[in-house]
N, C-alpha and C positions, 0 to 999 in steps of 0.2 A: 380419288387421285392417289398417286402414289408418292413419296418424299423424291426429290431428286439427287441431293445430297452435291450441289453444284452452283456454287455462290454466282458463275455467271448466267447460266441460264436461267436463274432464280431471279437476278438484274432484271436480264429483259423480259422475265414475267411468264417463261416458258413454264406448262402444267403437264407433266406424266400421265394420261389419263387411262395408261390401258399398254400394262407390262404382263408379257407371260413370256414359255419358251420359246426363244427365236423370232420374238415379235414383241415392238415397242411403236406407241401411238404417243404424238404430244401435239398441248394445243399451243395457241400463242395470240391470243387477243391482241391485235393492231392497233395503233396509237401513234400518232403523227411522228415522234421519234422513232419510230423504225420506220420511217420513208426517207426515196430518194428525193434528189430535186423535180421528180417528174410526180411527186405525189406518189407514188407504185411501192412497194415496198424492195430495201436497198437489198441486192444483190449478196451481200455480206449477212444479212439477216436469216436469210433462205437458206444460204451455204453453212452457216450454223445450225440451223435445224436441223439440214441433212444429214451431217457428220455426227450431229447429235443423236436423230433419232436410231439411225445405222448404230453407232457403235451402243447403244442402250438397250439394241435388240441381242446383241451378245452377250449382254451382262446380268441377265436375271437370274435369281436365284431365290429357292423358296427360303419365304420366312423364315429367323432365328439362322439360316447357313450365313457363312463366313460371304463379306460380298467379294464380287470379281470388279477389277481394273482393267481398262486397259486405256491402249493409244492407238492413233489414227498413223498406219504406217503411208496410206494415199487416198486421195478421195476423187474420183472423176464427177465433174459435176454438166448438167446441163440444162440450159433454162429456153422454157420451150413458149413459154406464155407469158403476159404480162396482163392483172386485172385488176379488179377492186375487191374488195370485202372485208369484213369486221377480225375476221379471224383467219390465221395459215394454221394446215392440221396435216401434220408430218407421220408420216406411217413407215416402218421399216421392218424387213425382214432377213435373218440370216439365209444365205444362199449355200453356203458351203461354209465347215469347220473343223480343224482337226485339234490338236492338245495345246498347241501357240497361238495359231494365228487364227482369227474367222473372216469372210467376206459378207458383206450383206447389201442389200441394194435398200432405197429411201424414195419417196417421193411426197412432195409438197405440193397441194393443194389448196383453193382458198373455200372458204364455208360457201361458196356460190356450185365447191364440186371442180371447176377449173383447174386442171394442174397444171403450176406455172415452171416446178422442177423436178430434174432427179439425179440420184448419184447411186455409182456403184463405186463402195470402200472397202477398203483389207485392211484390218485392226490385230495388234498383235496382245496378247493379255501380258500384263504385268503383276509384278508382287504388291499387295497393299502395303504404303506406305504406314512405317507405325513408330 
């Protein structure tokens, strides 16, 4: 696994499992606090993933380099399925990028294989804060 360096998705328990160029995988072992009233896991939970794993696939950089920032300038989201399972495992990849901004598309699945979501996002990079 790899550090996330992200006090909230560290909260809800999100794992980095698989960073390289233009591609970021995370897992998220499920736990009745990330469900809705329907039992299903909450709609807010997924759309975190995505944004998440989206903008993570932008930001790698090898060991010992300076890391990149950035922020979510839009995220279109779409939820296409609703199931069960122990775990959601978010997968994202850069689609297009040029010296500011990158786009990358995301999708969420549950460990049954099911994908319940997806989103395509444009992320603009920022100065680390110091």
């Amino acid at each position: 696994m790899h550090p996330l360096n992200n006090p909230f998705l560290e909260h809800l328990g999100v794992e980095l499992v698989e960073w390289r160029e233009g591609h970021a995988r995370m897992r998220l072992p499920l736990a009745p606090h990330h469900g809705n009233r329907t039992g299903r896991v909450q709609g807010g939970v997924l759309c975190t993933l995505l944004d998440a794993v989206a903008g993570y696939s932008g930001l790698y950089v090898e060991p010992g380099e300076p890391a990149l920032e950035a922020v979510t300038l839009g995220l279109t989201t779409h939820f296409i399925a609703s199931g069960d399972g122990t775990a959601a495992i978010a997968t994202g990849r850069i689609t297009s990028r040029g010296r500011r901004i990158f786009f990358a598309e995301a999708q969420v699945a549950l460990d049954s294989g099911l994908v319940v979501a997806t989103a395509m996002g444009n992320f603009r990079y920022v100065s680390a804060r110091g």
